[in-house]
C-alpha distance (Angstrom), angle and dihedral (degrees) to the residues before:
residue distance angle dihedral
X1 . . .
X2 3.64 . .
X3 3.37 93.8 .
X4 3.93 97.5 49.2
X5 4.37 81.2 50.6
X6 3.89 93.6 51.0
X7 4.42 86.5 44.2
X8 4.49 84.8 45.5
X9 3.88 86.0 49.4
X10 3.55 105.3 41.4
X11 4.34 87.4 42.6
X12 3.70 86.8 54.8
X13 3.70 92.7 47.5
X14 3.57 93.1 54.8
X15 3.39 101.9 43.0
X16 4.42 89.4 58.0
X17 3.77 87.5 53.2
X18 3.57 88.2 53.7
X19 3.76 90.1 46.1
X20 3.75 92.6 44.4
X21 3.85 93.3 46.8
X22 3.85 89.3 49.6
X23 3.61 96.9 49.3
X24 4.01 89.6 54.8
X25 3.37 97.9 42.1
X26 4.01 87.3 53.6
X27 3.92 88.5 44.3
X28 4.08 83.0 44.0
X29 4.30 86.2 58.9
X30 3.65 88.4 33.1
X31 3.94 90.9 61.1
X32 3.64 95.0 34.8
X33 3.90 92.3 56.9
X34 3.33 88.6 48.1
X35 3.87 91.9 59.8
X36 3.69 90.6 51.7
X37 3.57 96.7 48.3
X38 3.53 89.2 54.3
X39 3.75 98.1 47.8
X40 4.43 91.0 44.1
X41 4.27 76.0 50.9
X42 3.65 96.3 56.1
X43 4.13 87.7 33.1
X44 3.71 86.5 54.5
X45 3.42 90.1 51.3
X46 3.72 99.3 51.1
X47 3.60 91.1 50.7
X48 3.51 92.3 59.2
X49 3.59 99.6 54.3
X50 3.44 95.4 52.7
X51 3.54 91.5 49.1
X52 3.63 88.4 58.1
X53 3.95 87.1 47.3
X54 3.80 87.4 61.0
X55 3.65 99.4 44.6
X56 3.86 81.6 56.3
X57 3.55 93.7 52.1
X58 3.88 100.2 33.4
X59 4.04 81.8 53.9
X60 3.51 91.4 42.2
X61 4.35 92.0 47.4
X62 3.97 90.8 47.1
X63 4.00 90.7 60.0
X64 3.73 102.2 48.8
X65 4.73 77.4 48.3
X66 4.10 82.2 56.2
X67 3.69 92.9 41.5
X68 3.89 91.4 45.4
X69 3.38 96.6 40.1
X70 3.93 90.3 53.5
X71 3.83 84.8 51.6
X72 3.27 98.4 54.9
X73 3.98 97.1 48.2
X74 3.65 81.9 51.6
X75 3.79 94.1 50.2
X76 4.04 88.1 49.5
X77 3.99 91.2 42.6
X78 3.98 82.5 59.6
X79 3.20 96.9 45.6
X80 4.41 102.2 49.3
X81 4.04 72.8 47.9
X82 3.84 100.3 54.6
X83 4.15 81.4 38.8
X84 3.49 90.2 57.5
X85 3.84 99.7 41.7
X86 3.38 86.8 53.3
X87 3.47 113.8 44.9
X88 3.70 99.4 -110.2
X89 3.60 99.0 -56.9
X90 3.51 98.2 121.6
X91 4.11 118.4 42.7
């Protein structure tokens, strides 16, 4: 009888480690998620602002195209003109 209260103890023993080692390893994850989902957060965040940033800039790039574009019709305008005036000599 002893015996069979020493094996009841020592069962119950183990099994609370067990308990005890699965709840930290679960609070373990639980923390180490955490961490991650704070850093993909701040990540996320990051990424956003620079997409902004090159919105800005890619808005930014396609005017000065327009506004060279534009100048460079104009330049070629002047220069079928100046052809013309001049009999071909120039262009």
């Amino acid at each position: 009888m002893r015996l069979d209260h020493a094996i009841a103890m020592a069962d119950e023993r183990i099994a609370q480690i067990q308990t005890v080692s699965e709840e930290s390893l679960v609070t373990g994850h639980l923390d180490e998620v955490a961490k991650w989902t704070d850093r993909l957060d701040r990540l996320n965040t990051y990424l956003e602002s620079a997409e902004q940033v090159v919105q800005s800039v890619d808005e930014l790039l396609g005017h000065e195209e327009a506004m060279l574009r534009n100048h460079l019709a104009g330049t070629h305008a002047l220069k079928q003109r100046l052809a013309n005036a001049t009999g071909g000599a120039i262009g």
